[in-house]
C-alpha beads as a LAMMPS data file, in Angstrom:
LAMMPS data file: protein, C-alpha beads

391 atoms
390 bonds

1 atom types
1 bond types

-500.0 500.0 xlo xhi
-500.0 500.0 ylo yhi
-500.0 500.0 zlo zhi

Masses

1 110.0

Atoms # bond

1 1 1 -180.721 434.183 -365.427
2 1 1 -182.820 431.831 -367.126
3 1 1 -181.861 429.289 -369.712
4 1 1 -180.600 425.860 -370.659
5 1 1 -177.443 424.753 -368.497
6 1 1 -174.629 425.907 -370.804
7 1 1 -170.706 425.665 -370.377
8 1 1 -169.379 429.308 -370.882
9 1 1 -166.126 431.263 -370.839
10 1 1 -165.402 432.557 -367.273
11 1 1 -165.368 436.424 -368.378
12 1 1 -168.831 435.488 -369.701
13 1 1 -169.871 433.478 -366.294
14 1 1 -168.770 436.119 -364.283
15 1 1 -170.917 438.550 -366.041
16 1 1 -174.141 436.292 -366.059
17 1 1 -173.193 435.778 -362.127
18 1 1 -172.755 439.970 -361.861
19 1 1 -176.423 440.057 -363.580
20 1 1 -178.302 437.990 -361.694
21 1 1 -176.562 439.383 -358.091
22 1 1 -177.341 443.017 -359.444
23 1 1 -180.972 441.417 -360.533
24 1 1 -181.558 440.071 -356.608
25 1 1 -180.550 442.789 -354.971
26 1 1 -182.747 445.166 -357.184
27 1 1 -180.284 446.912 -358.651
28 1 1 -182.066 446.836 -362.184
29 1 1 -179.691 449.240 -363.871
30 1 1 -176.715 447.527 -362.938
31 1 1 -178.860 443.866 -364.359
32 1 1 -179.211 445.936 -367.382
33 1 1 -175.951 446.682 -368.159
34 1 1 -174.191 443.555 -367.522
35 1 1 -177.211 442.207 -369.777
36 1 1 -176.091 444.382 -372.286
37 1 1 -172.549 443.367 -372.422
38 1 1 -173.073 439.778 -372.608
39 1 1 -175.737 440.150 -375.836
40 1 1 -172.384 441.827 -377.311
41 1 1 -170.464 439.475 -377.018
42 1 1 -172.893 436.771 -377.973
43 1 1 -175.885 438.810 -380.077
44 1 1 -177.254 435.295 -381.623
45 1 1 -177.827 433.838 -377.880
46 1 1 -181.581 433.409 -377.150
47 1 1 -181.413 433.447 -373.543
48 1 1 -179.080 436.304 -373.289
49 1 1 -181.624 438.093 -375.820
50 1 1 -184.392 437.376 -373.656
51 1 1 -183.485 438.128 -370.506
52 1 1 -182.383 441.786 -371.365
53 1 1 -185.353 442.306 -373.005
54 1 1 -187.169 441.173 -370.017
55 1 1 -185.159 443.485 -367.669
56 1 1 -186.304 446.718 -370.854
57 1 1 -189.856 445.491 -370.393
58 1 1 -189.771 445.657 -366.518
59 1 1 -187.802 449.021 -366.750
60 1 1 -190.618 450.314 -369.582
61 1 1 -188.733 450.292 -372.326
62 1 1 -190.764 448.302 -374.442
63 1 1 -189.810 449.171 -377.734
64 1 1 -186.380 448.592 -377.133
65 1 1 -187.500 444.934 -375.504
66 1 1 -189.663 443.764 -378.679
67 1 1 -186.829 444.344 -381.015
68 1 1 -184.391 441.650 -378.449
69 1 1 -187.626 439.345 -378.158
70 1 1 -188.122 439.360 -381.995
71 1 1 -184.338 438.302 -382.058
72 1 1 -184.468 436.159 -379.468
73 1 1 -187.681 434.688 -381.075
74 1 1 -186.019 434.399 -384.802
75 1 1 -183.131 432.250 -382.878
76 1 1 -185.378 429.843 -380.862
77 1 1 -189.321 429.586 -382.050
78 1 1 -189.671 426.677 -380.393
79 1 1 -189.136 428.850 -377.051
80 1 1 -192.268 429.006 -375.016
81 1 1 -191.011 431.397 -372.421
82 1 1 -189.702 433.881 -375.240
83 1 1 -192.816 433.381 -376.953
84 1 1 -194.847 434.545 -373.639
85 1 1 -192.024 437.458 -373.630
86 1 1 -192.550 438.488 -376.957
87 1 1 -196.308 438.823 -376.794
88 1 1 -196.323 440.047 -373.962
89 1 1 -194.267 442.994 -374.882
90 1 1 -196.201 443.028 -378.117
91 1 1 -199.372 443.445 -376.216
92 1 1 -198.304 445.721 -373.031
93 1 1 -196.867 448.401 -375.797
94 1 1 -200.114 448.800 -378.003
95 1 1 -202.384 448.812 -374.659
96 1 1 -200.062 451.685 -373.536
97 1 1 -200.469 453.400 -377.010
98 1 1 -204.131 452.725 -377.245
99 1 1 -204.431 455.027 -373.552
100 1 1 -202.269 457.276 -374.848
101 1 1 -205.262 457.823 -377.886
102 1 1 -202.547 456.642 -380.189
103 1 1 -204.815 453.872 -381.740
104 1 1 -203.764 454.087 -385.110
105 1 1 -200.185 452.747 -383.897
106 1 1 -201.808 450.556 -381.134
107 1 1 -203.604 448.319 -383.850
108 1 1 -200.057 448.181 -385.916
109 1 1 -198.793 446.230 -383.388
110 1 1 -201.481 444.645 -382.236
111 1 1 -201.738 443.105 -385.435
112 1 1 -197.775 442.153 -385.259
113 1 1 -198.609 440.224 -381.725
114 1 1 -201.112 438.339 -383.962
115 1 1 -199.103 437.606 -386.914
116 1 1 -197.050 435.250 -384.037
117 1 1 -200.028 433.914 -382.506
118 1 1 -203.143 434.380 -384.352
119 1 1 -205.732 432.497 -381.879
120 1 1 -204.286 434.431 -378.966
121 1 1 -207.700 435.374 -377.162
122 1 1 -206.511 438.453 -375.865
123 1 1 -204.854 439.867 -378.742
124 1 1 -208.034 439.541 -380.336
125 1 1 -210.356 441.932 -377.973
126 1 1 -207.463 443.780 -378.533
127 1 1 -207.725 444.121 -381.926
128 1 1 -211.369 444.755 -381.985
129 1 1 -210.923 447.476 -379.545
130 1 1 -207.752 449.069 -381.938
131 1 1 -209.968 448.764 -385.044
132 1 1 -212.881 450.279 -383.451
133 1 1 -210.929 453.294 -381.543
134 1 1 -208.898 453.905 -384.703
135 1 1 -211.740 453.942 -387.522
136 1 1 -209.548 451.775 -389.491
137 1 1 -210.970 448.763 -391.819
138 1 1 -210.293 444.979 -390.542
139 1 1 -208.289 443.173 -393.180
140 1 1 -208.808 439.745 -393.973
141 1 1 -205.059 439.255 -392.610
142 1 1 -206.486 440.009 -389.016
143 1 1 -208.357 436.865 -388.915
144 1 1 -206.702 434.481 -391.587
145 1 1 -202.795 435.490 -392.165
146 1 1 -201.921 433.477 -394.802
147 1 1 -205.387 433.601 -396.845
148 1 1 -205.802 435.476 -399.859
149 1 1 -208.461 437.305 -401.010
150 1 1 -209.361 435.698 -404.281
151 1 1 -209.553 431.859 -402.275
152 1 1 -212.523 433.731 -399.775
153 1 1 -215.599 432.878 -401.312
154 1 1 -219.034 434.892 -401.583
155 1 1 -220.853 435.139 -398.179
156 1 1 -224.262 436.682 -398.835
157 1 1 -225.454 438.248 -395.374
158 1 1 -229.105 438.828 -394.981
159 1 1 -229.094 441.147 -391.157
160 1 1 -232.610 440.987 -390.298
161 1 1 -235.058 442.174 -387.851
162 1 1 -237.223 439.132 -386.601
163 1 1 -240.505 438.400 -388.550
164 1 1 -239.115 440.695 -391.124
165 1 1 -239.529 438.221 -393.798
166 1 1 -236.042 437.512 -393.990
167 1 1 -236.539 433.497 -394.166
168 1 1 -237.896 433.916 -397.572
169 1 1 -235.734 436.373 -398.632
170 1 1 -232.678 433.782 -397.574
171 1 1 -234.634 430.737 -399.227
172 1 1 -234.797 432.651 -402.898
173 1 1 -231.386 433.447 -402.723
174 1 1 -230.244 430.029 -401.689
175 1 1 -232.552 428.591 -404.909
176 1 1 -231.366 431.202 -407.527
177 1 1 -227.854 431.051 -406.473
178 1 1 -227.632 427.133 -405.736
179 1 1 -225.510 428.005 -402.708
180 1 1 -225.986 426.294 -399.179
181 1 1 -227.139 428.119 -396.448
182 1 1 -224.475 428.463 -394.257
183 1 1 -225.280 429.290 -389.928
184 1 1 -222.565 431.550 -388.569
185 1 1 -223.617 431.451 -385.068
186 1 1 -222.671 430.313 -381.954
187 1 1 -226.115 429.136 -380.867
188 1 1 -229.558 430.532 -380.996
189 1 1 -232.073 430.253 -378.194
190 1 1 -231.483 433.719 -375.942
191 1 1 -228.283 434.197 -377.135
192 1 1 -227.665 436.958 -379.062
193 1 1 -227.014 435.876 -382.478
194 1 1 -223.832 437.827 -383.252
195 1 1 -221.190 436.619 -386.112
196 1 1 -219.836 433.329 -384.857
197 1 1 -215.473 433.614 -386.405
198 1 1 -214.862 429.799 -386.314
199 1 1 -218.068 428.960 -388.116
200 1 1 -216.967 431.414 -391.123
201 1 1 -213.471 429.953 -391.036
202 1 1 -214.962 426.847 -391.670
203 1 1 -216.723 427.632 -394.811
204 1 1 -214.526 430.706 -395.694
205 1 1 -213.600 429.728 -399.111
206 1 1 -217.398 428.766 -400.010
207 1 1 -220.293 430.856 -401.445
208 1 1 -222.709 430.796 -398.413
209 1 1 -226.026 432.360 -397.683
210 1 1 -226.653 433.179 -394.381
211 1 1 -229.545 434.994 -392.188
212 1 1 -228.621 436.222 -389.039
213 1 1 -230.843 438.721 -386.088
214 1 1 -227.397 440.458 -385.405
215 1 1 -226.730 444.222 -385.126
216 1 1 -223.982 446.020 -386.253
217 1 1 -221.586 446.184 -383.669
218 1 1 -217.651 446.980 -383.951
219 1 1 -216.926 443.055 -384.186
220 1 1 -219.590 442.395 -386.503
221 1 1 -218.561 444.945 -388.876
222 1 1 -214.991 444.261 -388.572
223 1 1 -215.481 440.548 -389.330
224 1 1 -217.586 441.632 -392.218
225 1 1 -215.075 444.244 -393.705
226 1 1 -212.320 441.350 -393.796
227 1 1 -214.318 438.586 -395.670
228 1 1 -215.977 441.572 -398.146
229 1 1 -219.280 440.839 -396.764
230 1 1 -221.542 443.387 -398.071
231 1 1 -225.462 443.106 -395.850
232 1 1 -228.640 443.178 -396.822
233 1 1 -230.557 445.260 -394.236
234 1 1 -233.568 443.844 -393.879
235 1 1 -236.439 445.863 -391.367
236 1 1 -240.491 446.328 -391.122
237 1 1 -242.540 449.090 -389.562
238 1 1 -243.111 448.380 -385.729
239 1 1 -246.684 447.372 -385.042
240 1 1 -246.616 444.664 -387.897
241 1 1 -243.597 443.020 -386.797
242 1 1 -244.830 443.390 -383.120
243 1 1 -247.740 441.422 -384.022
244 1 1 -246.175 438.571 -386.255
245 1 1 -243.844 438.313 -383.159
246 1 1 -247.024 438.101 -381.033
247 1 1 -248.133 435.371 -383.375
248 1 1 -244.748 433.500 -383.158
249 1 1 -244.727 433.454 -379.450
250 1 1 -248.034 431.972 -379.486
251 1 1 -246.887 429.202 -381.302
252 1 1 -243.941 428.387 -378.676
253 1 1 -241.022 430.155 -380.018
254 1 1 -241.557 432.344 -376.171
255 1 1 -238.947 429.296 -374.797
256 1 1 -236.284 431.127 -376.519
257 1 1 -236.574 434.300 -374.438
258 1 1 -236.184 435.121 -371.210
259 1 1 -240.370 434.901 -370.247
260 1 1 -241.711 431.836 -371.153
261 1 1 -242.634 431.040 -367.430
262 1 1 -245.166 434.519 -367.373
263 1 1 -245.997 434.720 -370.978
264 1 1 -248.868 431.651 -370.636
265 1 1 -250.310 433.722 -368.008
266 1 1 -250.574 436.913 -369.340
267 1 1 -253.473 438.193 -371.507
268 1 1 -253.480 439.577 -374.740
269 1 1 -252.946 442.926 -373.701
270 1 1 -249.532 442.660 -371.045
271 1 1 -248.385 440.182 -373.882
272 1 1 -248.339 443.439 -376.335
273 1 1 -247.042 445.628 -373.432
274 1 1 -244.150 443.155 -372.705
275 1 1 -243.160 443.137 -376.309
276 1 1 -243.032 446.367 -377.002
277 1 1 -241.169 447.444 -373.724
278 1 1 -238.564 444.662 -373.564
279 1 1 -238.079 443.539 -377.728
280 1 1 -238.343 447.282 -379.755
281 1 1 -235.482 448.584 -378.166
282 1 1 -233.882 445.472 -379.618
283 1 1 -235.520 446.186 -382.849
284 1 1 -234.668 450.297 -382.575
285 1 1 -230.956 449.637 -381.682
286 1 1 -230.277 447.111 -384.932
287 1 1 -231.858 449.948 -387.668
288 1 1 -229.862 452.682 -385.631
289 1 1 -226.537 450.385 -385.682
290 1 1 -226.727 449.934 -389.719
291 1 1 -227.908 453.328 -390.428
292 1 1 -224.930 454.440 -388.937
293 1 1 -221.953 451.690 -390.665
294 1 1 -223.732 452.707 -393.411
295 1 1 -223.267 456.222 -393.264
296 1 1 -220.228 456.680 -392.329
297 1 1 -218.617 454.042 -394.884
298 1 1 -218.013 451.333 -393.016
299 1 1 -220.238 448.966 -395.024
300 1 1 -222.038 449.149 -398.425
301 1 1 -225.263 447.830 -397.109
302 1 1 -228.670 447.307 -398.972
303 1 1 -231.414 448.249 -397.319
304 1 1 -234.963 446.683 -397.667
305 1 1 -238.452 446.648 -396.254
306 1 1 -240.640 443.943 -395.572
307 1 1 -243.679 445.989 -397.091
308 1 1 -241.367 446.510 -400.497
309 1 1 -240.391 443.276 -400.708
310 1 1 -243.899 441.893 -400.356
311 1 1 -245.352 444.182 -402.987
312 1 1 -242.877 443.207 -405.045
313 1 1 -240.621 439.761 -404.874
314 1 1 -239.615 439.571 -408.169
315 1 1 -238.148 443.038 -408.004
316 1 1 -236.397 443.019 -404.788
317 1 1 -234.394 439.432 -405.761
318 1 1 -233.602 441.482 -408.681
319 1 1 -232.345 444.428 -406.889
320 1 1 -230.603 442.136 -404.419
321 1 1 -228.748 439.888 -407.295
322 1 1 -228.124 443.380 -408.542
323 1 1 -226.355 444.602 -405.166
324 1 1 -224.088 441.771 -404.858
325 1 1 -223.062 441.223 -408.711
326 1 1 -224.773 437.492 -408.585
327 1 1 -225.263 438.436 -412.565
328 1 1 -228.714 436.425 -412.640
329 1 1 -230.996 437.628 -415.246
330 1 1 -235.329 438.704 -414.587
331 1 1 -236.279 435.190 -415.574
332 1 1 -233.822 433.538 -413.260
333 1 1 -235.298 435.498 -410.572
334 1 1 -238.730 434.771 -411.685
335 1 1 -237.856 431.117 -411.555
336 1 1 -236.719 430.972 -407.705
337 1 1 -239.570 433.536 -406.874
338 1 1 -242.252 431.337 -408.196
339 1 1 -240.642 428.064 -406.830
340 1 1 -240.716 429.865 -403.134
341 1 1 -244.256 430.661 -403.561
342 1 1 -245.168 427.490 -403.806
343 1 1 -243.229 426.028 -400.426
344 1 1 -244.741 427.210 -397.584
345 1 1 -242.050 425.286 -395.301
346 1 1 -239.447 426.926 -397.047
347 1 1 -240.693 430.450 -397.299
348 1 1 -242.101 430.501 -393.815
349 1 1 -244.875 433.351 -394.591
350 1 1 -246.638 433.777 -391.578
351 1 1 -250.116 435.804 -392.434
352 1 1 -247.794 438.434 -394.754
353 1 1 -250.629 441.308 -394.274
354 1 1 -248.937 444.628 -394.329
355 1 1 -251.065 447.054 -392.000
356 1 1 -252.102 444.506 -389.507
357 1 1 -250.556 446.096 -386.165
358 1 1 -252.349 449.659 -386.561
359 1 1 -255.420 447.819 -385.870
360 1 1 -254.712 445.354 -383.711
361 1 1 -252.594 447.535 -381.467
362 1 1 -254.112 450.008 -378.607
363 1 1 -253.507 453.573 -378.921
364 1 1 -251.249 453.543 -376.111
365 1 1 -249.267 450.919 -377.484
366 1 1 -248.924 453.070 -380.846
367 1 1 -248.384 456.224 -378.386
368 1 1 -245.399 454.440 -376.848
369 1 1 -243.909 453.369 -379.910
370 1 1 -244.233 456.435 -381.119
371 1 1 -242.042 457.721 -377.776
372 1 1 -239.579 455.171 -378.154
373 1 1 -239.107 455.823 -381.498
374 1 1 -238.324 459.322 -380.890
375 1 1 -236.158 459.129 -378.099
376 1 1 -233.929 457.639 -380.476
377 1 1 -234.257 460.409 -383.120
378 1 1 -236.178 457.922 -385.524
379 1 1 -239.040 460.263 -386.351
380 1 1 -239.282 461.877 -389.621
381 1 1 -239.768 461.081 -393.377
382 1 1 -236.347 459.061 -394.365
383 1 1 -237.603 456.578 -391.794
384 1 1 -241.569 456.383 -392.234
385 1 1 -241.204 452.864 -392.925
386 1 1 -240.567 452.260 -388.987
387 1 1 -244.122 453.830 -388.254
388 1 1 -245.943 453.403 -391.166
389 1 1 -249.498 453.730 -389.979
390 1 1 -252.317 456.794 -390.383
391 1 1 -252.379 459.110 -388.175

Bonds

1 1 1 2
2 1 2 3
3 1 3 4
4 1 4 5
5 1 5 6
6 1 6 7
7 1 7 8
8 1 8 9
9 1 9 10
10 1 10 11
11 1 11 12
12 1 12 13
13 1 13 14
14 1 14 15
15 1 15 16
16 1 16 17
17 1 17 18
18 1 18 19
19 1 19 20
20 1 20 21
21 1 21 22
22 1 22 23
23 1 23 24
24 1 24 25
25 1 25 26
26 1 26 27
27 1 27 28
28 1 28 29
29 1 29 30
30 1 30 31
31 1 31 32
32 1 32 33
33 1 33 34
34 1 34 35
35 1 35 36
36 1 36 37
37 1 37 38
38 1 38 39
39 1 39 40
40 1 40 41
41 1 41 42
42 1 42 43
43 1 43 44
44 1 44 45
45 1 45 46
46 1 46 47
47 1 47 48
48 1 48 49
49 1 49 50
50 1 50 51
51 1 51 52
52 1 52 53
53 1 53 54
54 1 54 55
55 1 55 56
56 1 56 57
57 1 57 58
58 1 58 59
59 1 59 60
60 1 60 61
61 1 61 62
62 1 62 63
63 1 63 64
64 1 64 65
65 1 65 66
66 1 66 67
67 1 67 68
68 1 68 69
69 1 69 70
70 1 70 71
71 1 71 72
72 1 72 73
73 1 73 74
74 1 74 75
75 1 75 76
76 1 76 77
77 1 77 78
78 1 78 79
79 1 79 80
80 1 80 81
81 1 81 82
82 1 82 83
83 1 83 84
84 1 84 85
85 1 85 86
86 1 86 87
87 1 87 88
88 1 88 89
89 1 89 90
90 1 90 91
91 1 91 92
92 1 92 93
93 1 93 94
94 1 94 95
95 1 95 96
96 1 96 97
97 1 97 98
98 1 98 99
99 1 99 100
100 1 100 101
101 1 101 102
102 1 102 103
103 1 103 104
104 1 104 105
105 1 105 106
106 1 106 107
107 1 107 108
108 1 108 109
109 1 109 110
110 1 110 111
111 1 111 112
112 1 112 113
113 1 113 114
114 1 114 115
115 1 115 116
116 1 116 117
117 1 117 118
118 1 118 119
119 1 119 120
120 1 120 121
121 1 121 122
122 1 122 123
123 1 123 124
124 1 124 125
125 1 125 126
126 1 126 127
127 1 127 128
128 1 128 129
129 1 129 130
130 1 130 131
131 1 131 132
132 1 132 133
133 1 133 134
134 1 134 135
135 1 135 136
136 1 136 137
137 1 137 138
138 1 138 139
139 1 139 140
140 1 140 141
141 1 141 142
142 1 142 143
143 1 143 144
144 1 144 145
145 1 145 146
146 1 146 147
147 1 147 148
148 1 148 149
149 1 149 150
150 1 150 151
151 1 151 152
152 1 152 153
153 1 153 154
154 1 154 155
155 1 155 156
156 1 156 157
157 1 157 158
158 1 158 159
159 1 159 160
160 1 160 161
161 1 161 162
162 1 162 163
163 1 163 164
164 1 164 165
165 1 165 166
166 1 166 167
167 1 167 168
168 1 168 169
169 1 169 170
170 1 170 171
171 1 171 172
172 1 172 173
173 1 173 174
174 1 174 175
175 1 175 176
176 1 176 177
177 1 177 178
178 1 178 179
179 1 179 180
180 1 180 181
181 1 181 182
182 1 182 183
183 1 183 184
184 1 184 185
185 1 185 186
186 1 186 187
187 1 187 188
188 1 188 189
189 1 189 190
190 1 190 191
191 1 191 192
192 1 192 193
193 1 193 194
194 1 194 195
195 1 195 196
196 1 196 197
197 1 197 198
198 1 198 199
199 1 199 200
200 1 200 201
201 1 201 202
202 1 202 203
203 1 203 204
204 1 204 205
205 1 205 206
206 1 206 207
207 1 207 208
208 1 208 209
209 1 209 210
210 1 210 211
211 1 211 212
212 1 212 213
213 1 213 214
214 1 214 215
215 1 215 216
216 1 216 217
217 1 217 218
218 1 218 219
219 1 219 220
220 1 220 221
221 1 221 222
222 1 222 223
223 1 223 224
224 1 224 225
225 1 225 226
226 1 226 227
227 1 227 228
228 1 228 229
229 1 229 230
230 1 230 231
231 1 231 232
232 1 232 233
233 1 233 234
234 1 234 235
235 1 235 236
236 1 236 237
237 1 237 238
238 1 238 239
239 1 239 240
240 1 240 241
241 1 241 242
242 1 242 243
243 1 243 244
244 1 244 245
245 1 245 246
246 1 246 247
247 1 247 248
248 1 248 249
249 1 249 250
250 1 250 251
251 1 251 252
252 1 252 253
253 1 253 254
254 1 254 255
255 1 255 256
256 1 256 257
257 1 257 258
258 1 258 259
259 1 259 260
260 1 260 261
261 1 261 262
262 1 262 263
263 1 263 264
264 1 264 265
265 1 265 266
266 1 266 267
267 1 267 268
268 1 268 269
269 1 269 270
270 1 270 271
271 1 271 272
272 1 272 273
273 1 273 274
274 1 274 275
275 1 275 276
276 1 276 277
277 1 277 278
278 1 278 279
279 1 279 280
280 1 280 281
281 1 281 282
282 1 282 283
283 1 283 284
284 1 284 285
285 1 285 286
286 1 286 287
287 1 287 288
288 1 288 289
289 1 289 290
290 1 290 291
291 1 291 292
292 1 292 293
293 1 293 294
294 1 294 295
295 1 295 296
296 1 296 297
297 1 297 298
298 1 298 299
299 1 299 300
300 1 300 301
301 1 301 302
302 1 302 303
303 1 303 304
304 1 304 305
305 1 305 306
306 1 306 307
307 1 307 308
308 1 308 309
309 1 309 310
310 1 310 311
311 1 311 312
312 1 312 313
313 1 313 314
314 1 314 315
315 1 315 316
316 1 316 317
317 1 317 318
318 1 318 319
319 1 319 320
320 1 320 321
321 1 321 322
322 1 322 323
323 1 323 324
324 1 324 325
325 1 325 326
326 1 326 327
327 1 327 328
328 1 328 329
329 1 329 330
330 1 330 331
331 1 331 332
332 1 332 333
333 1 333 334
334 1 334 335
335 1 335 336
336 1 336 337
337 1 337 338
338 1 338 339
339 1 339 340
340 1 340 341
341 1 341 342
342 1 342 343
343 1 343 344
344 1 344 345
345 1 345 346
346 1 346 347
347 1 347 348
348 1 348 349
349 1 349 350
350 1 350 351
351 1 351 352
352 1 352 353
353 1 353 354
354 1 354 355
355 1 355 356
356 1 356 357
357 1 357 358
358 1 358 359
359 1 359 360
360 1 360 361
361 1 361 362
362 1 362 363
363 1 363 364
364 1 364 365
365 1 365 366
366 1 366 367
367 1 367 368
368 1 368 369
369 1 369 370
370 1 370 371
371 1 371 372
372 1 372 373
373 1 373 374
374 1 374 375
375 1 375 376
376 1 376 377
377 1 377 378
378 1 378 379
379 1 379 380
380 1 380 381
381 1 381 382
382 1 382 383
383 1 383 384
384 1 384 385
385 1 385 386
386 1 386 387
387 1 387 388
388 1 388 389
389 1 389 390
390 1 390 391
């Protein structure tokens, strides 16, 4: 029996002594029920508490075992061993729902385990997986428990495909809301530039703008569902942004892939061929991972083109302030348009000519975009902005 060294009544020693003989020989039952006896006659003692709960979770009667660990816990929070106990219990019993395919119960207490140790690493894939499996919506409870919703501030989200135009669609926003752009990765470089948690903790209760390469995946979501983070989808047909890619490369940004030792070698050509083999699946699997929060309601997401929103800047900051509820009027947006025109730095426009990958590209090229494209379904007229060239 474990414990601190305690001076006890002998009815009550001779009991502990009967529990831990039955508990070396095996005889679990027997451990039980001395167990048992001794939390009667003591019910506020944390060790007796957490040793019988133990002996439940070893027997599988975990349900029965979190109620004595929450006891236990109430008694002695300072407890490291009970605290291990108790999530451990926690933990096992919603993993043993969640294969069961009971994952609406499995993420209730999941989410208990958390409420005693937020940070716990494990509890959190946990989570993720319960939220996921279940359908349900992440709360902003999972990942702050005391916060409240009206201390979050405003986190405007711009998801974007790269050399979508997205920089300058971040920059207006930043100048006609005055709020700081805010970087919610980990890192950039190759890593894939999902939703960073600590970095949003950190500016949680701030109105941020942020631009981010990131699909939609369950985590991703769920982080945004907590913090009411509504996206702006922002895409652009194939061959164009194949090309401005191309063009960014070129310049040197090919260190943050995975080929800059063969890309100086290749010609024009293979550079094209690499691109579209190894980065539009990329691009194919972020449209298809939005489309699909979007439609079945697990975001309200805004979606915009790179072609619309060069036709058209003053309309599409409009439409966006519109979206979130910024309340800015047509002259306000005028105002941070026509300041962003005039900063190239800031905008980061590369050549901005709609059109240019249909004649640049080979007609194999366009014939395999074409094929990837429809091996994932993306081929008809609610998505002719992914082709968008004659023919």
């Amino acid at each position: 029996m474990s414990g601190k060294r305690m001076i006890f009544a002998p009815h009550i020693q001779a009991l502990i002594e009967d529990a831990n003989a039955a508990k070396a020989t095996g005889d679990l039952p027997g451990a039980i029920s001395n167990c048992e006896r001794l939390v009667k006659l003591d019910p506020q003692n944390p060790s007796f508490l957490g040793n019988l709960a133990f002996l439940y979770c070893v027997t599988g009667q975990r349900r029965r075992a979190i109620e004595l660990y929450a006891d236990a816990y109430a008694v002695a929070p300072q407890s490291q061993p009970l605290r291990d106990g108790y999530l451990n219990a926690l933990g096992s019993y919603a993993q043993e729902l969640s294969k069961q395919g009971r994952y609406e119960e499995a993420l209730v207490w999941t989410r208990r385990a958390l409420a005693v140790e937020p940070g716990h690493s494990g509890l959190r894939i946990e989570l993720a997986n319960a939220l996921e499996l279940s359908g349900q919506r992440a709360i902003l409870r999972d990942f702050l428990p005391d916060a409240r919703a009206e201390e979050m501030g405003t986190h405007v989200m711009i998801a974007c495909m790269p050399k979508s135009g997205s920089t300058f669609l971040k920059a207006a926003l930043c100048e006609l809301t005055g709020w700081p752009e805010a970087n919610l990765v980990y890192a950039y470089m190759q890593n894939e530039p999902d939703l960073y948690l600590p970095n949003l903790l950190k500016v949680a209760s701030q109105n941020t703008v942020t631009q981010q390469h990131c699909r939609a995946t369950g985590p991703n979501v769920q982080i945004m569902q907590a913090f009411n983070i509504r996206p702006i989808v922002l895409v652009r047909n194939l061959p164009d942004a194949m090309v401005s890619l191309y063009d960014f490369f070129e310049q040197g940004a090919i260190r943050n892939t995975f080929f800059g030792d063969i890309w100086p070698g290749m010609n024009a050509r293979s550079k094209y061929d690499l691109l579209i083999d190894h980065f539009v699946p990329w691009y194919l699997q972020f449209y298809v991972s939005w489309e699909r929060v979007q439609k079945d309601g697990r975001l309200s997401c805004l979606f915009l083109t790179y072609r619309d929103m060069v036709a058209d800047k003053l309309g599409t900051l409009v439409r966006v302030s519109e979206f979130l509820g910024i309340r800015k009027t047509r002259d306000e947006c005028a105002e941070a348009v026509r300041i962003l025109d005039g900063d190239i730095y800031r905008s980061r426009f590369n050549k901005g000519v709609v059109g240019r990958g249909y004649s640049i590209l080979s007609d194999g090229q366009k014939a395999r975009l074409l094929g990837l494209m429809r091996s994932c379904g993306l081929i008809n007229e609610d998505r002719i902005w992914l082709k968008q060239w004659p023919g």
